[in-house]
C-alpha positions in Angstrom: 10.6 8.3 -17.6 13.4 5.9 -17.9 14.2 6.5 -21.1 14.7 9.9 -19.7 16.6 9.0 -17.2 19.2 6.4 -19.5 19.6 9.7 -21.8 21.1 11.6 -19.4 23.1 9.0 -17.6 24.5 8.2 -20.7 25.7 11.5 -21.3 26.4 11.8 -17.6 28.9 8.7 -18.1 31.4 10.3 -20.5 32.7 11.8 -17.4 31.8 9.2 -15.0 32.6 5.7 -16.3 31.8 3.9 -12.9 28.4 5.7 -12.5 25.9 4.1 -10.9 22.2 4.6 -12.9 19.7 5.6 -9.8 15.9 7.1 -10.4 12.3 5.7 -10.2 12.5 2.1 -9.2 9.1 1.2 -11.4 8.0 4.2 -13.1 4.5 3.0 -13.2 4.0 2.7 -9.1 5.9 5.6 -8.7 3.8 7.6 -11.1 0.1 6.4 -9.9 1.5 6.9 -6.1 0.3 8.7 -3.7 2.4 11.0 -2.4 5.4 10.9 -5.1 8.4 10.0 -3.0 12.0 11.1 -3.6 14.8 9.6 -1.1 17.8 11.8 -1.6 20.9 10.3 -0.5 24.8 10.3 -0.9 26.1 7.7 -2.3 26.5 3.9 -2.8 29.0 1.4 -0.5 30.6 0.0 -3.4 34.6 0.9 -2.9 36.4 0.5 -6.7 33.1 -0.6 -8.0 30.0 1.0 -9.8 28.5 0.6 -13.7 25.6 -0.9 -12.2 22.1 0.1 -11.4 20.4 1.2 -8.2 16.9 0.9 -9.2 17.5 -3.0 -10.8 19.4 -3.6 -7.7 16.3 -2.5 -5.4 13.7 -3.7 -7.6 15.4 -7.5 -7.7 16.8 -7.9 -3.9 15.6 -4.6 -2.3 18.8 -3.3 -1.1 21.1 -3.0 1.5 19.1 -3.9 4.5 21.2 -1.3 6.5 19.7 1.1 4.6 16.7 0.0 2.8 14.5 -1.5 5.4 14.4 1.8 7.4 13.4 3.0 4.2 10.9 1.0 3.5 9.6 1.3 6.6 9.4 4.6 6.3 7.6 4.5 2.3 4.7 2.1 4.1 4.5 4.6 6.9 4.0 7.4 4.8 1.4 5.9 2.5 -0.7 4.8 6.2 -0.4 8.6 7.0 -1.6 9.7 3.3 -4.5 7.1 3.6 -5.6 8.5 6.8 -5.2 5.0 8.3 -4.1 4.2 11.8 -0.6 4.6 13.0 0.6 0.7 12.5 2.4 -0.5 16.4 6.4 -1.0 15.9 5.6 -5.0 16.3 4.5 -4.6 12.2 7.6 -3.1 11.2 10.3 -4.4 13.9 11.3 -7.6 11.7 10.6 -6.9 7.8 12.1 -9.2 5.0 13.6 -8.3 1.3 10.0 -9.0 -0.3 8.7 -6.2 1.9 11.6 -3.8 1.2 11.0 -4.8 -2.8 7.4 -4.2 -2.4 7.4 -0.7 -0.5 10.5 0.8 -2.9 8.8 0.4 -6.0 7.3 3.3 -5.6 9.8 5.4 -4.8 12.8 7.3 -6.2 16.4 6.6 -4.9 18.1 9.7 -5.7 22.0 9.9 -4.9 24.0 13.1 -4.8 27.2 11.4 -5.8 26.9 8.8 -8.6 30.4 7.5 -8.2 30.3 4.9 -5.3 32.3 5.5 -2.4 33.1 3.2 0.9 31.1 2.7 4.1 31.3 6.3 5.5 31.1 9.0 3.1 33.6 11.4 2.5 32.0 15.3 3.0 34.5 17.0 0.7 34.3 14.4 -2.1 30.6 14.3 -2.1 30.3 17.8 -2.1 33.2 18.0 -4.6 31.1 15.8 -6.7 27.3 17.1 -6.3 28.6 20.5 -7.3 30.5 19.5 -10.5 27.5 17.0 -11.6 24.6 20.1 -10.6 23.5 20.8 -13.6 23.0 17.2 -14.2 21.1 16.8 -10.8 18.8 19.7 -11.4 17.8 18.4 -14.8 17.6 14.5 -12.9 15.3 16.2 -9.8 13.2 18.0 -13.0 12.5 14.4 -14.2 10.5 13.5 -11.0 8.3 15.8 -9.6 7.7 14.6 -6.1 5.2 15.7 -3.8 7.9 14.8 -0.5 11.3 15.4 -1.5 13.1 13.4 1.9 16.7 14.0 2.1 18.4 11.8 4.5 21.2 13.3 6.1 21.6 16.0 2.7 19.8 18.5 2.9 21.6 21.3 2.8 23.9 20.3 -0.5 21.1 19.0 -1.7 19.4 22.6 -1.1 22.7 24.1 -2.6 22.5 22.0 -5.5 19.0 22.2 -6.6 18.7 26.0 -6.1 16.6 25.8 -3.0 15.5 29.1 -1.2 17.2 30.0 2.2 12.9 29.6 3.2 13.6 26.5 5.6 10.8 25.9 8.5 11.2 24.1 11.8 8.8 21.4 13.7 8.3 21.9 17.1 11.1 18.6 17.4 13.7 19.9 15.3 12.7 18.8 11.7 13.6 21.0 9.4 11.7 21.3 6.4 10.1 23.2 3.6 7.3 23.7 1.0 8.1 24.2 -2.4 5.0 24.5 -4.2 1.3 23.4 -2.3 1.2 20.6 -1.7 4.8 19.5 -2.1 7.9 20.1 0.5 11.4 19.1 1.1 12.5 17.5 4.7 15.8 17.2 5.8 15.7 13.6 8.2 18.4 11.5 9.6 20.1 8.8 7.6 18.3 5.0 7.6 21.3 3.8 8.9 21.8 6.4 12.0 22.8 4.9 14.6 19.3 5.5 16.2 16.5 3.0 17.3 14.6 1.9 14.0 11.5 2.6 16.1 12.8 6.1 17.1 13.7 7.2 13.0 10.2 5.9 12.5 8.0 7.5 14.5 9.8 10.6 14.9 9.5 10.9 10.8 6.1 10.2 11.4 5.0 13.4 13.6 7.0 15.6 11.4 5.1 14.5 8.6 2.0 15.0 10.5 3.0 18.8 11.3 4.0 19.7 8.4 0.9 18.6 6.6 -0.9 20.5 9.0 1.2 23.8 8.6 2.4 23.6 5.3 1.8 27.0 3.5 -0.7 26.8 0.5 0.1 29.5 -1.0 4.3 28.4 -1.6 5.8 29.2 -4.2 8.1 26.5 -6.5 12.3 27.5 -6.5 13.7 28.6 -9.1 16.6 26.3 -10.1 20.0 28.2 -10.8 
């Protein structure tokens, strides 16, 4: 799988020199995981920077804490809910280090819609400018992966856009929008990990959508077809 992905960021660079490389962290957690996880975000804070590597960088030092921890908060919660296990209290999450964040996002893919880092907040036109020049190379990245929860954090409508997503988008009775793609396998569009919005709060409110939309997702959906 990473030789996949290298072959197309290679080709992907003779346009973008200052790409940053993203993808599955560890190919072989990711791959004997259960459920495949895909975190679809913008872009990486690194202002007049880039040509580095997203999935060394979060295999080695787990990330930005701003970000990552939410997300690996997030990964462990989701593989508790998978397990059938019970819901962990906040005390087990509230302080995390880097070795928990390195062991949770091995198993994930980090997926950003603009490969050319940007600043601290994200520009909407840019990224936008950007996702829809580079979509064929994002459709044929997303083909790579084949997650069963696709969780797009604060993208998913370009990312919908992008990857040729039907207008077929569901609601949770608390506002989560979401949909299934094939059984078995959906696409939720969730808040940021860096919203400004308790930890506890992104937590547990990703949590119960989860829990609904396993219960109501259709069997019978039918995988997009990607323009």
């Amino acid at each position: 799988m990473t030789e996949q992905e290298n072959a197309l960021f290679a080709q992907w660079r003779a346009n973008c020199p200052r790409l940053v490389a993203d993808g599955v962290v560890s190919p072989a957690d990711y791959l004997t995981s259960t459920p495949r996880i895909c975190v679809v975000l913008k872009e990486v804070n690194d202002p007049e920077g880039g040509g580095w590597d997203l999935r060394r960088y979060l295999a080695d030092e787990g990330g930005r804490a701003a970000t990552w921890t939410n997300v690996a908060r997030w990964v462990h919660g989701i593989r508790q809910l998978q397990r059938g296990d019970e819901e962990l209290p906040w005390a087990h999450y509230e302080r995390v280090d880097a070795s928990f964040r390195k062991a949770q996002l091995r198993s994930i893919c980090a997926f950003n819609l603009k490969k050319l880092p940007g600043m601290h907040t994200c520009d909407p036109a840019l990224l936008e400018q950007h996702a829809q020049l580079d979509r064929h190379y994002l459709q044929a990245q997303y083909a790579l992966y084949e997650p069963d929860i696709t969780l797009c954090c604060g993208t998913g409508d370009l990312f919908a856009g992008v990857v040729g997503l039907p207008p077929h988008w569901q609601r949770t009775r608390r506002g989560v929008w979401w949909q299934a793609t094939a059984p078995g396998k959906y696409v939720v569009d969730y808040a940021h990990p860096a919203a400004r919005v308790g930890a506890h709060m992104l937590m547990y409110g990703l949590m119960d959508a989860l829990r609904e939309i396993r219960a109501n997702a259709g069997a019978g959906a039918q995988a997009p077809t990607v323009a």
